[in-house]
C-alpha positions, 0 to 999 in steps of 0.5 A, spaced: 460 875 081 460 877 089 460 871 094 454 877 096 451 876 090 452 868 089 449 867 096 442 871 094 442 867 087 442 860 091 437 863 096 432 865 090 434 858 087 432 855 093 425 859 095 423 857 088 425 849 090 421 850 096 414 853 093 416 848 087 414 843 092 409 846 096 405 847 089 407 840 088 403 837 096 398 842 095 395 839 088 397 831 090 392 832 097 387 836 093 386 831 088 387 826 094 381 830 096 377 830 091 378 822 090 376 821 097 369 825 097 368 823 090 369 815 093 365 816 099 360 820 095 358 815 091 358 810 097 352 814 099 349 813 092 344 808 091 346 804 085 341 804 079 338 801 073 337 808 070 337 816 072 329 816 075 330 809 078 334 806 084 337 799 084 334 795 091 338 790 092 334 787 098 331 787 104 334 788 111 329 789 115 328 784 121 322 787 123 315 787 118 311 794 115 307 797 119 301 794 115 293 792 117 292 786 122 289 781 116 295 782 112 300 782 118 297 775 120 297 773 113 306 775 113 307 772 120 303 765 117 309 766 111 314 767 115 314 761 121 313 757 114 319 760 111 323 760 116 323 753 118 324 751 110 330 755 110 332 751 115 333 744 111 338 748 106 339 750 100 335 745 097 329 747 099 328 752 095 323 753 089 320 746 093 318 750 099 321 757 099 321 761 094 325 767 097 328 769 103 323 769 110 326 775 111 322 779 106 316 779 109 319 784 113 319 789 107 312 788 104 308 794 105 300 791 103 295 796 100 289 794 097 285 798 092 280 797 087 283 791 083 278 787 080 274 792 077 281 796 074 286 790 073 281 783 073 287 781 076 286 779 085 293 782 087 299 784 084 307 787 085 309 792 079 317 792 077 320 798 078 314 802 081 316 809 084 314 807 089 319 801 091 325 804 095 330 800 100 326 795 104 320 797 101 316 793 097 308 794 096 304 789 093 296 791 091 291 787 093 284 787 092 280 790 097 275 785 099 282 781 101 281 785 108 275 780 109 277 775 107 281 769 112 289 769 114 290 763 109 287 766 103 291 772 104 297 768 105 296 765 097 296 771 094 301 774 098 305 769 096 305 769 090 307 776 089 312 775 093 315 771 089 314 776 083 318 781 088 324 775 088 324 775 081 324 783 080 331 783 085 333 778 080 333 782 074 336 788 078 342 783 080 342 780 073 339 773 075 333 774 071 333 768 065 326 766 066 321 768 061 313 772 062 309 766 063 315 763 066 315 767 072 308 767 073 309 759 073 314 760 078 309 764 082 303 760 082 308 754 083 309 757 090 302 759 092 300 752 090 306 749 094 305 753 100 298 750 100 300 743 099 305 744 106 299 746 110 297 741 115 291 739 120 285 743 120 288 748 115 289 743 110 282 740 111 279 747 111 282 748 105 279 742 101 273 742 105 272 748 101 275 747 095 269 741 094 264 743 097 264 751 097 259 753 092 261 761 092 269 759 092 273 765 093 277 767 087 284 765 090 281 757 091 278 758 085 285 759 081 289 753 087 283 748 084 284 749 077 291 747 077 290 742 082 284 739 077 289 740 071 294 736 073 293 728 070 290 723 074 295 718 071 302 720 074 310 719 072 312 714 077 319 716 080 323 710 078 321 713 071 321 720 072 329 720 076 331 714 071 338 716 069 339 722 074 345 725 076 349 731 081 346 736 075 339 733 074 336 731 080 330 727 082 327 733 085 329 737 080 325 734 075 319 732 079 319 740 079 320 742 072 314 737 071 310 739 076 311 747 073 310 744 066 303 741 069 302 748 071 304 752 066 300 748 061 294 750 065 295 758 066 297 758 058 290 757 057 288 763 061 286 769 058 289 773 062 296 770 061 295 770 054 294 777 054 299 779 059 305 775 056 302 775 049 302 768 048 
């Protein structure tokens, strides 16, 4: 073989090294590509519990909804409550607070023709199309918009311990049952009563004694109230025994909850709804 012919040998050799190897870069930064667009694709893709159904993971607002001043009262009341609650740590929930004061930043209030359609004065729907991120409408019956920011702010709680529950299920820290769940909720409600101080507190026992046409809110917060034993578990009994797993204050609130449920468990409402 010439030396001509053997220098056009090795140039053709090495033009197909060449385009071996840029083939070879343009299908790794390709690939890379597309693995970038996919990642920050799906950075940008809310997570879901289904095809139709986005997963909420919180609220992140540090301003409230938009909603009509009687409502907006009634958020602000829970949260300067809430927030100095949080403040004891920790420990306060489920005694105090029942969620983070933060959510009361995504509440969007709506009232409509509860009563009449649901026999129900308000409530918070799990997965409802309407949810979206930082955003939580609750339904409340439309005479609520007459009724004072105290009573507004029961219910109010009481949902909103329905909307912690529903972000629970979407992060898997759901374990309470139907009726447990509505425990919990009146539970809150009771203890955002039972926290109220000064002329708040007397007006609201004032009422509940005296009012011959008390508002279905009160009437609800005076049947718990009633339902609870006139003869009380002293705490040297309740928290005998009690360890860092099994606190005194755990126990007194399973026991006040017990005392709760056995009350809303004769309910028909509940009954139907949690099929009991």
């Amino acid at each position: 073989m010439s030396t001509q012919s053997k220098r056009n040998k090795r140039i053709r050799i090495t033009a197909v090294i060449i385009l071996l190897v840029v083939a070879a870069f343009g299908i790794y930064f390709f690939v890379n590509n597309q693995q970038v667009k996919f990642e920050k694709n799906d950075n940008k893709t809310p997570l879901s519990t289904s095809d139709e159904t986005t997963k909420v993971v919180g609220c992140t607002r540090t301003t409230r909804l938009e909603n009509k001043p009687v409502y907006d009262r009634a958020l602000s009341l829970i949260n300067e409550k809430y927030t100095t609650w949080e403040q004891g740590g920790k420990s306060n929930f489920g005694t105090w607070y029942f969620f983070p004061s933060q959510l009361v930043n995504c509440i969007k209030v709506v009232d409509g023709n509860v009563r009449n359609t649901t026999e129900a004065e308000g409530y918070f729907v799990f997965n409802d199309t309407a949810i979206k991120d930082n955003y939580f409408p609750i339904t409340v019956d439309k005479d609520y918009s007459e009724a004072d920011d105290i009573i507004n702010a029961l219910l109010l709680v009481h949902e909103m311990t329905h909307v912690r529950q529903y972000l629970d299920s979407l992060n898997n820290e759901d374990q309470l049952s139907c009726i447990d769940k509505e425990v919990e909720a009146f539970d809150a409600a009771y203890n955002f009563y039972r926290w109220q101080f000064g002329e708040t507190e007397k007006t609201l026992n004032l009422r509940m004694q005296y009012d011959e046409d008390l508002h279905p809110q009160l009437q609800t917060l005076k049947s718990i109230i009633e339902g609870f034993p006139r003869i009380i578990t002293p705490l040297t009994e309740l928290c005998k025994g009690e360890s860092a797993g099994d606190t005194c204050s755990d126990r007194i609130t399973a026991n006040r909850r017990q005392k709760i449920k056995d009350v809303i468990s004769q309910d028909e409402f509940y009954i139907e709804q949690c099929k009991l």
